[in-house]
N, C-alpha and C positions, 0 to 999 in steps of 0.2 A: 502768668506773664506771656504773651505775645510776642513774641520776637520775627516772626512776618513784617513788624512795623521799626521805620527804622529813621535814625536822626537825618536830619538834611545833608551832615555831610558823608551819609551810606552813600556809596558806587558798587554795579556791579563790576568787577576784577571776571575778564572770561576764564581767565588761565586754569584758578582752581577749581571754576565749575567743568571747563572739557576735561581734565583731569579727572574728575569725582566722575563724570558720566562713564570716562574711559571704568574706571571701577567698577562700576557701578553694572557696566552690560558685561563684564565678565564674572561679576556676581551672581546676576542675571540667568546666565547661562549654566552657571556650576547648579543653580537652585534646579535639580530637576524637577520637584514638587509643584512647584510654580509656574515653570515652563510647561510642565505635559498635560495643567490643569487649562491652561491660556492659548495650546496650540492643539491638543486633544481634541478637547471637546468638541471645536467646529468640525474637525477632522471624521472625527467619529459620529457627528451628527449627518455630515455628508454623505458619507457610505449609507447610514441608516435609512433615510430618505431616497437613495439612490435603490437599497432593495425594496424599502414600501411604496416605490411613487413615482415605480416604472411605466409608462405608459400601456395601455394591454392592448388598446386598440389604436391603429391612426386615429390621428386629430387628438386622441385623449392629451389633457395638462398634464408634460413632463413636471412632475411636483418637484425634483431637485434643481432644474433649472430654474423654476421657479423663484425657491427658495437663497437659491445660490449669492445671490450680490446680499442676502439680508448675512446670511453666517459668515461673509465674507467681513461687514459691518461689525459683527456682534465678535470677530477677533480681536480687534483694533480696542473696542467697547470693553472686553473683559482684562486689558491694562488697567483703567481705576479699580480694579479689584486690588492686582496686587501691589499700585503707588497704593491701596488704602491699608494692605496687612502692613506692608514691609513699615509704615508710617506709626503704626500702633503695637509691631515687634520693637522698633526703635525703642517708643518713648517706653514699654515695658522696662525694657533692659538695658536704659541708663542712654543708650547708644549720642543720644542728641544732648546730654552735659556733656558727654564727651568730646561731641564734634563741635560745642560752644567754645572748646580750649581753642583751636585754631579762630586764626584770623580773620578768616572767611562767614560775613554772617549766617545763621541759619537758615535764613530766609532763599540767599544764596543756593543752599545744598539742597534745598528742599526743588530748586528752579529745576537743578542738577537732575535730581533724581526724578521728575518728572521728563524732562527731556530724552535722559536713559532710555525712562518706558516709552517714548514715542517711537523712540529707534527700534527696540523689541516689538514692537506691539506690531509695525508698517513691516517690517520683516515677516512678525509672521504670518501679516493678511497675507504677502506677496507668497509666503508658503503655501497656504491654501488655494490661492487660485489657478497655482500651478498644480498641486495634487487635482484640483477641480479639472482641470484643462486636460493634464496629460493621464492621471490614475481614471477620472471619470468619463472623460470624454465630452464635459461641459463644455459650450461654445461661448470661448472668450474674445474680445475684441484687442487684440493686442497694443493699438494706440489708445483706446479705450480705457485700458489697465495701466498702462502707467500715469496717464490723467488721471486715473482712480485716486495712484498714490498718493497724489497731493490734496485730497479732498480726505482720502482716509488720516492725516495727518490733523487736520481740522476736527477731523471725528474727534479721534482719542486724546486730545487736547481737551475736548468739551468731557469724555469721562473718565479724564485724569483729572477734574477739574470736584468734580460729582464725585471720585475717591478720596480725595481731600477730606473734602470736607464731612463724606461720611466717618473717615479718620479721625476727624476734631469731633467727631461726638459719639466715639465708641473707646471705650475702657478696654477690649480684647478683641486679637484678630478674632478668634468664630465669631463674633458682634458684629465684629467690619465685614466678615465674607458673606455673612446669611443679609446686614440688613442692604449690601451692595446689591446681592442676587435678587432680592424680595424687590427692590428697586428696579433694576434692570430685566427683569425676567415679562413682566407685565408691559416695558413699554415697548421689549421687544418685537413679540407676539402682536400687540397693538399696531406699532411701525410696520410693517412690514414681514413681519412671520407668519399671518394668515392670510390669505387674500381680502381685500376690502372689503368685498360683498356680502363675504360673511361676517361679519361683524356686525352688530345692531348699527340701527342708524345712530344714535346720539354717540357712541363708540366712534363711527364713523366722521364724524362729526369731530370729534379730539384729536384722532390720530393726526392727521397731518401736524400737529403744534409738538408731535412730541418731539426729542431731539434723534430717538433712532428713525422718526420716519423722515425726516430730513435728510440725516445721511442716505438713507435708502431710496430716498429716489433722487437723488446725487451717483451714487451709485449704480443703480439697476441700468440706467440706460446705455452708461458709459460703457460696463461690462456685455453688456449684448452686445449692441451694436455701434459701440465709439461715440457717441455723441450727448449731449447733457440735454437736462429735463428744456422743454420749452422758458422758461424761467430760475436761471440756476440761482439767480443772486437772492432770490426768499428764501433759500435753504441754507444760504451759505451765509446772510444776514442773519438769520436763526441761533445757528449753531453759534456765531460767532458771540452772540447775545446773552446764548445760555453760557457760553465760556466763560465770560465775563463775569454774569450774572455768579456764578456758584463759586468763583476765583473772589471775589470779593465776600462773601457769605464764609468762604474756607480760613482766609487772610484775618475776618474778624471773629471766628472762633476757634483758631487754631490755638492748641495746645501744645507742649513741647517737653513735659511732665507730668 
């Protein structure tokens, strides 16, 4: 049964979704497993980078500054990981017959708890570029950064969107986390994780369509130097398109049991 889909006279009611979200990010937070897997890794990828890809000589590519606006992306990005466990912990363990007893439809909670992770997820990009800024010494552009925010909020929207519906067609979170990472790990590296150059031509060729390399060059420029790509609105078209696009694809095979 699908319950994403709903009679004509469903309304969304805000009160009990701010409410579930209120929940919801202090669930969030209690989860350390989740949390130090979603704010870790970038973390811990930063430093890594920052000792292999120091520059030795002037002129050499600082490789972490480089790198920086994409890990900053791929925070934001590794929220549909966990709207895709926490989605397939539910339907395991009863959790969503339960929340079918209230009032409020599922389709509702499920809005909710997407919303949640936007809040976590721009939180904790804005963690990292502060560790980047003041533990690294990364040069950020301070109005730059917070025009970020509102772009990284578009991100992780487009891969809360991409967690869904890897949700609706995985039987157990390790399904939902390996085939989220197997999904996102390649388009990361693609987007924006290597420099262009390297990458074959016909590779060359894809990237720009993907939806991390979208954000990321939405990002990179803002976080240098404050200002957006020559053309922001093909990226921000993009993402919006793939939001859409995998919001209706999640809506028509979402499961609830």
């Amino acid at each position: 049964m699908n319950t994403l889909i709903y009679s004509p006279q469903s309304r969304i009611s805000l009160r009990p979704i701010i409410q579930f979200v209120s929940a919801l990010i202090r669930a969030s937070l209690n989860d350390l497993r989740t949390f130090a897997i979603t704010l870790l890794t970038p973390l811990f990828m930063l430093v890594l980078f920052r000792v292999v890809g120091r520059p030795a000589e002037p002129g050499d590519v600082d490789l972490v500054a480089f790198i920086f606006p994409a890990i900053v992306s791929l925070t934001v990005m590794l929220g549909g990981q966990a709207v895709a466990m926490r989605i397939v912990d539910w339907r395991a363990q009863g959790v969503f017959q339960r929340l079918a007893a209230t009032p409020t439809p599922l389709g509702h909670l499920v809005i909710g708890l997407g919303l949640a992770q936007v809040m976590v997820s721009v939180a904790q990009a804005v963690t990292v570029m502060l560790f980047g800024r003041l533990a690294l010494g990364i040069g950020v552009s301070g109005p730059g950064a917070v025009a970020a925010v509102l772009l990284l909020t578009l991100g992780v929207l487009t891969f809360i969107a991409i967690g869904i519906l890897i949700a609706s067609l995985s039987s157990k979170p390790d399904v939902a986390r390996a085939a989220f990472t197997f999904t996102l790990m390649p388009m990361f590296f693609l987007g924006g994780g290597f420099p262009p150059s390297l990458l074959p031509p016909f590779l060359q060729t894809i990237s720009p369509y993907l939806p991390t390399a979208m954000l990321n060059a939405l990002i990179s420029p803002l976080l240098a130097n404050g200002v957006l790509p020559a053309e922001p609105w093909w990226p921000v078209l993009g993402l919006a398109a793939y939001t859409m696009s995998f919001s209706a694809l999640a809506v028509w095979k979402f499961k609830w049991e």
